[in-house]
N, C-alpha and C positions, 0 to 999 in steps of 0.2 A: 441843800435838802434838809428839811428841819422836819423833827420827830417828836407827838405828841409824847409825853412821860407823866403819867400818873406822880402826883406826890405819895407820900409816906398814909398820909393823913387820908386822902383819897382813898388809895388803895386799904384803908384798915376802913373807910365808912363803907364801899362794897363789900366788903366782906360783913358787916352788920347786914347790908340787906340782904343778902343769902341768907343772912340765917335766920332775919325775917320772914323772908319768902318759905324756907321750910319750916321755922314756926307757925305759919298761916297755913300749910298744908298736910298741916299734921292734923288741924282740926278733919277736917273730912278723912284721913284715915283713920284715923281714933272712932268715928263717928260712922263709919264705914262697917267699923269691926263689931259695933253691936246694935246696930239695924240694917237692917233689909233696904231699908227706903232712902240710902245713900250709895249709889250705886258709879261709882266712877271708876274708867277705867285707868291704863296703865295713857294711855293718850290724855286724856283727862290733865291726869296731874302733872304731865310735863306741859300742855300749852296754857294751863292757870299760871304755871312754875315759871313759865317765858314770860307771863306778863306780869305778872308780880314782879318778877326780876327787873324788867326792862320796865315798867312804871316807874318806881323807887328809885333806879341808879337817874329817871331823867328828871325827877324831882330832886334827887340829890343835884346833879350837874345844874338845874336851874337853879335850885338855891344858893349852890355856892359861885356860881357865875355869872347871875344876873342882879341889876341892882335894883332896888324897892319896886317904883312902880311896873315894870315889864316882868317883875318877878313873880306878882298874885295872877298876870294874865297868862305868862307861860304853864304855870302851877295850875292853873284852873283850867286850861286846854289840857294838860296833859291830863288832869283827872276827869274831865268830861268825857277824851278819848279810852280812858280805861273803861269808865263805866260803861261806853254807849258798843265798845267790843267785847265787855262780859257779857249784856245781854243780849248781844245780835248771837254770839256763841251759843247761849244757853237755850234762847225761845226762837230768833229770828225774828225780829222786826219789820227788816226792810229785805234782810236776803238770808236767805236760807245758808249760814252757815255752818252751823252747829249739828243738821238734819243731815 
C-alpha cells in the first residue's frame, strides 16, 4: 500500500497559495467595507475561497508535474475551467447557478 506524501517544498508552495487566495479576497472585503455596491456574503467568500484554492494548488501540481508541452494544455484547461465557473457563478450562462 503506497501513500501519497507531500514534499517540504510542496507543502511551503500551498501554503503560499492560501495566502494568495486570502490576499485576493481581501480585495472585496476591503472594498465591501466602503461601498454599498459590493455586496458579498459570508457564502460568497468561501466558494470564491474554494476556487481560488483549488485553481492555484492545480496549477501548482500541473506545473510541477507535468512536462513542457502537456503542461501549457493542462494550465490552459484548468484556467478556462476557473474562468467559465466564475462566470456561470456570477451571471449564469448556461445554468443558473449562482441564482
Amino acid at each position: 500500500m503506497s501513500t501519497f506524501i507531500l514534499s517540504c517544498s510542496t507543502q511551503l508552495s500551498l501554503k503560499h497559495v492560501a495566502a494568495a487566495t486570502l490576499g485576493l479576497l481581501l480585495i472585496p472585503f476591503i472594498a465591501g467595507l466602503f461601498s454599498t455596491q459590493v455586496n458579498w456574503s459570508v457564502s460568497d467568500f468561501i466558494i470564491m475561497g474554494g476556487l481560488l484554492f483549488i485553481t492555484g494548488s492545480a496549477l501548482l501540481f500541473t506545473f510541477r508535474y507535468l512536462k513542457r508541452p502537456s503542461r501549457v494544455i493542462a494550465g490552459s484547461l484548468v484556467l478556462v475551467a476557473f474562468v467559465y465557473l466564475w462566470v456561470e457563478l456570477a451571471v449564469g450562462v448556461f445554468f443558473d447557478l449562482g441564482g
